[in-house]
N, C-alpha and C positions, 0 to 999 in steps of 0.2 A: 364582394370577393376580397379587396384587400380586410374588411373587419374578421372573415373566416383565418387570411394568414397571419394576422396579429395575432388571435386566439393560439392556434395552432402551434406559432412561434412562440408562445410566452409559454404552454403548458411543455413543450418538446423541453425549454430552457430549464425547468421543473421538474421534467423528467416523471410528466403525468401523462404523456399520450398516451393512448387507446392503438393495439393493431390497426384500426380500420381508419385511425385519426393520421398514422404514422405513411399509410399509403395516402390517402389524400394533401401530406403537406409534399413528398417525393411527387405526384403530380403536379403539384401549386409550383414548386421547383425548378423544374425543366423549362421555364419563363424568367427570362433574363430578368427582367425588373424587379420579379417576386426574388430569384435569387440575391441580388445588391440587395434589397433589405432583410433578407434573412442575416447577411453577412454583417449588416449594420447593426442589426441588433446583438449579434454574437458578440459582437467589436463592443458592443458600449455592458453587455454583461461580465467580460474581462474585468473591462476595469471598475464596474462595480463591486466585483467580487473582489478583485486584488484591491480595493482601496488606496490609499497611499503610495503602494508599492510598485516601485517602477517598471512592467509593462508592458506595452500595445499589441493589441491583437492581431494589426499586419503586419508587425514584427516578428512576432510571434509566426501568423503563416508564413511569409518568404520566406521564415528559415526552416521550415516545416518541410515546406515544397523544394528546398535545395537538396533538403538530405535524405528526401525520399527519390531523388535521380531526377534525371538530365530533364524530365518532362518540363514543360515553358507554364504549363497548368495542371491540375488534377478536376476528373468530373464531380460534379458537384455534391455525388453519392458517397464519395470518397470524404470530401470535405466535409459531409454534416456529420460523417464516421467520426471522424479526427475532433472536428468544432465541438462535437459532445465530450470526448472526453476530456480536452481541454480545460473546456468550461466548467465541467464536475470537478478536475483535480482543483482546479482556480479554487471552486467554490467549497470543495472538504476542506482546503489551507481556510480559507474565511470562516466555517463554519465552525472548526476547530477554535480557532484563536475566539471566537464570539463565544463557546461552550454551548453551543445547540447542536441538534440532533444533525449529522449526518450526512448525505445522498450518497447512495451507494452509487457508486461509477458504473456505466449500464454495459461497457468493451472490455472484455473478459481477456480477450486475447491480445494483447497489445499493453509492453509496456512504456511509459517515457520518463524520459533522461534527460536533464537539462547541467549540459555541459559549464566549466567552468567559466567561458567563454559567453554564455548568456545563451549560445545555440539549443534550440530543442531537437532532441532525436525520439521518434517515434518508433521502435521495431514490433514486427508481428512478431507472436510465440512461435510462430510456425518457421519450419527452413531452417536454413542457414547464411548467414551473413558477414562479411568482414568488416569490421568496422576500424577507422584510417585517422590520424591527428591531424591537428593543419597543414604537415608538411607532408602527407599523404601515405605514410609509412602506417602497416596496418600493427594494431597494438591490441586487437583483441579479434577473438571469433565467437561467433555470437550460433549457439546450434540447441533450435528449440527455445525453452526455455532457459538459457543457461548461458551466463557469458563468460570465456575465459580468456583473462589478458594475459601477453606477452609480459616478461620481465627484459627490461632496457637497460641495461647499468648504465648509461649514458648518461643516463634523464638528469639532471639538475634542477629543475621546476616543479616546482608544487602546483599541481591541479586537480582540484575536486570534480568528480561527477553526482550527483542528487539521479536517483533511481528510485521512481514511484512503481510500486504494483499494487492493480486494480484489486478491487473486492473478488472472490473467485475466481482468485488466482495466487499461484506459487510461484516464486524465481529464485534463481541459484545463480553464484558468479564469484569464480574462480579469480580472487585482485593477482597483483604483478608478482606478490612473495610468493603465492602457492595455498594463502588461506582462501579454504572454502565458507562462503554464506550463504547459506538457505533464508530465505525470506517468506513470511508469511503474506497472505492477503492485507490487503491496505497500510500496506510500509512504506517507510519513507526512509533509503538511508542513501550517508553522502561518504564517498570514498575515495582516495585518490588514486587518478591513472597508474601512478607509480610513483613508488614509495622513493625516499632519496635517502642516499646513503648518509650515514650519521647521526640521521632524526628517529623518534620515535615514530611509530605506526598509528596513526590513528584516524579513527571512523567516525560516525555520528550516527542514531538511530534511533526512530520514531516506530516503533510498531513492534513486531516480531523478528526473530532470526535467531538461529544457531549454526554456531562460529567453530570452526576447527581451524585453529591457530597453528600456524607454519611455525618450528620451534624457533628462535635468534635473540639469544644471549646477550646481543650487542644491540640489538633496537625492539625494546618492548614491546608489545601490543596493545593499544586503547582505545575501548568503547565507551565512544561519552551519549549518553541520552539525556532527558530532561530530569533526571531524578538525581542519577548517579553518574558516578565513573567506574571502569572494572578495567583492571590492567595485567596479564599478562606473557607469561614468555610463549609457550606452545601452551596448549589447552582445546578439552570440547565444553562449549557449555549453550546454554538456551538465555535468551534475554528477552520479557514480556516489557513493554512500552510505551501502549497507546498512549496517546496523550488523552484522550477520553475514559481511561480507566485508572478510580481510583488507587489504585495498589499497582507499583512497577516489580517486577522478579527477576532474579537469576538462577538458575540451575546449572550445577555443575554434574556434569557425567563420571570429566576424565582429565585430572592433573590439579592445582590448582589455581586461585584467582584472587585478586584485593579488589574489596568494593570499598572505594571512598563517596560518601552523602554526607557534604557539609561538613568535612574533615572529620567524621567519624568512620575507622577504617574498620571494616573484619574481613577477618580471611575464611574462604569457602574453600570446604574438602567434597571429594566425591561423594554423591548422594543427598547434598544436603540443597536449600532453595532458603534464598536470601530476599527480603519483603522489604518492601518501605510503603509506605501511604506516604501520597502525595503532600506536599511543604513540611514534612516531618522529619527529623536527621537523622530518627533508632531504626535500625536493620534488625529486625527478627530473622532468626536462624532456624530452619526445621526442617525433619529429615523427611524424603519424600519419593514418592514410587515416579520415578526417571520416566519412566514411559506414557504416564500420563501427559506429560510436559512436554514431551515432543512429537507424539502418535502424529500432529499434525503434519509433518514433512512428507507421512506417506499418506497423506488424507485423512485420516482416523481422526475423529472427534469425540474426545474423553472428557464427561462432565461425572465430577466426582461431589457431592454433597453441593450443589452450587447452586445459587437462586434464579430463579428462571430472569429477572433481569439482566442479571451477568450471563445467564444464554443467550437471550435475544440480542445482545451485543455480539456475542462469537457465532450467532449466527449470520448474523448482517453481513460482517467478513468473509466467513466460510463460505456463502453461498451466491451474493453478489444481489441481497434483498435488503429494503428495507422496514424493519416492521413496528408496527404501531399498536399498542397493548392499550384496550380500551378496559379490562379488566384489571383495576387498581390494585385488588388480594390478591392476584396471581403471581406480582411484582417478586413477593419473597418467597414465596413457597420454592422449595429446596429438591433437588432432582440427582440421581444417578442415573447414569446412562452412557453408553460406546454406539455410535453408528459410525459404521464403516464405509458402505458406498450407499445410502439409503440417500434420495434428494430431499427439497425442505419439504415437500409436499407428507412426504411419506414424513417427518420426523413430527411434521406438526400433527401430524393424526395421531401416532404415538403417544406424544403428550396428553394429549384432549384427552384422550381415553384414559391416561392415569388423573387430570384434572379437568373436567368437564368445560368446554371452551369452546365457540364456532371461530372460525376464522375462513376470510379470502385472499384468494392470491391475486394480483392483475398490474398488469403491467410491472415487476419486480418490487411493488408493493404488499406487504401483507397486511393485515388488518384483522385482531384477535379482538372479538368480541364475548359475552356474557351468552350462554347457552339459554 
């Protein structure tokens, strides 16, 4: 018995259980002793995944469990909910910084927030929520997916909040000025509670997002990612980011923007999209159809001449899968395409049929093999 929950627990950590593997470790579960070593083992993949970086996975839970209410505990269904996704965001930060492939996060609905404080906030997408500072004063409302915070003139402190969203999934949040961000699947950006009077504005951002900048003459606006910087007063524009993709971008809709990359500046006019390849300093400039670039905010997925590698990457996000191309030629081969509300099931049959391919799907695994 315990060698079946060792299994079990190592493949769930993996994110390779089977449905019928997934019901027998929830039974294994409901046994106090099996539960302590589920949780043991949770606790020691924290910190293998975070390495170095400071920590603890019952830290981590208490503060999980304080700011999900009053309860003294949570059942243990709830915790292996939370413990996974945890444990995936842990391990995409690891995964990333190592340059390997991936896990997509398997909790679609839910995203976390890890306060400047070091506290974690968990919210479902679903409802509505108020969310309260340390002094219990509420500073944002949280309805669906979407969070909008209260402006404080008060505020004097600078404090960052770090806002992950899962793979298949979208989030919006409305900061303290009145600028809106749309965030794409597996983003990571940090923004502060409220801005302080006399400073600049600025953000930080790992993934996707388009930004409608609140106009103010007197404190700029800047978005720093890993590539670039882009700053300015009012504007709409779109910023691609992954840290897993070669080439970062901006698109501008509506007003303009300075991108500085290694104190090479250019200025972006509406309509045009701003490139860089990664540790490279030239910003290519070229004009581009807007709609492609952002279809994503309403779900639309726009591949325009793009190699089925760079799909299967925007598909892994878009859909909350992970896929595995055992077909080496298929890599570049070059694809146009729009799906609208079509799932991966359906998209991958499309393709095959324009390039002959099998693939399975199981457990948010895919797997493209040679026909």
């Amino acid at each position: 018995m315990k060698k079946d929950l060792e299994i079990l627990i190592s493949k769930y950590l993996r994110h390779e259980l089977e449905a019928a593997e997934q019901e027998e470790l929830e039974v294994l579960l409901e046994h106090p002793e099996n539960l302590q070593e589920f949780n043991s083992q949770v606790e020691l993949e924290f910190l293998l995944q975070k390495d170095k970086k400071e920590f603890h996975a019952v830290q981590g839970y208490s503060k999980i469990e304080k700011n999900l209410g009053s309860e003294k505990s949570l059942n243990w269904k709830i915790w292996l909910k939370y413990a996974a996704i945890l444990v995936l965001l842990m391990a995409m930060t690891f995964f990333l910084n190592e340059q390997t492939t991936v896990t997509a996060i398997p909790e679609t609905n839910v995203v976390y927030i890890e306060e400047g404080n070091g506290n974690i906030k968990i919210l479902e997408m679903e409802g509505e929520k108020q969310i309260t500072n340390k002094k219990g004063e509420v500073i944002a409302t949280k309805i669906a997916n979407k969070i909008i915070y209260k402006e404080l003139p008060e505020a004097t402190e600078l404090e960052y909040n770090t806002i992950t969203v899962p793979y298949g999934s979208l989030f919006q949040i409305v900061l303290s000025d009145g600028t809106e961000v749309e965030l794409n699947a597996g983003t990571e950006f940090s923004y502060p509670v409220q801005f302080i009077n006399g400073e600049d504005r600025q953000v930080f951002l790992k993934g996707e997002g388009f930004f409608k900048v609140s106009t103010d003459s007197l404190h700029p606006f800047k978005v720093n990612t890993g590539d670039f910087h882009i700053s300015v007063l009012g504007t709409q524009f779109n910023i691609s980011a992954y840290e897993d993709d070669q080439i970062s971008s901006a698109v501008l809709t509506e007003g303009s923007i300075m991108l500085n990359n290694k104190n090479f500046f250019q200025l972006l006019h509406p309509g045009e999209m701003a490139s860089i390849t990664n540790s490279e300093a030239a910003i290519t400039v070229e004009k581009v159809n807007i709609r492609k670039h952002i279809a994503w905010k309403e779900g639309i997925v726009i591949f325009q001449n793009e190699t089925f590698e760079k799909i299967t990457k925007t598909l892994e996000r878009t859909y909350n899968v992970k896929i595995e191309n055992k077909v080496p030629e298929l890599k570049q081969e070059v694809f146009t395409a729009t799906f609208v509300d079509e799932d991966i099931e359906q998209i991958l049959a499309l393709f095959s049929k324009s390039r002959p391919f099998k693939y399975k799907i199981n457990a948010g695994k895919v797997t493209i093999e040679k026909k």
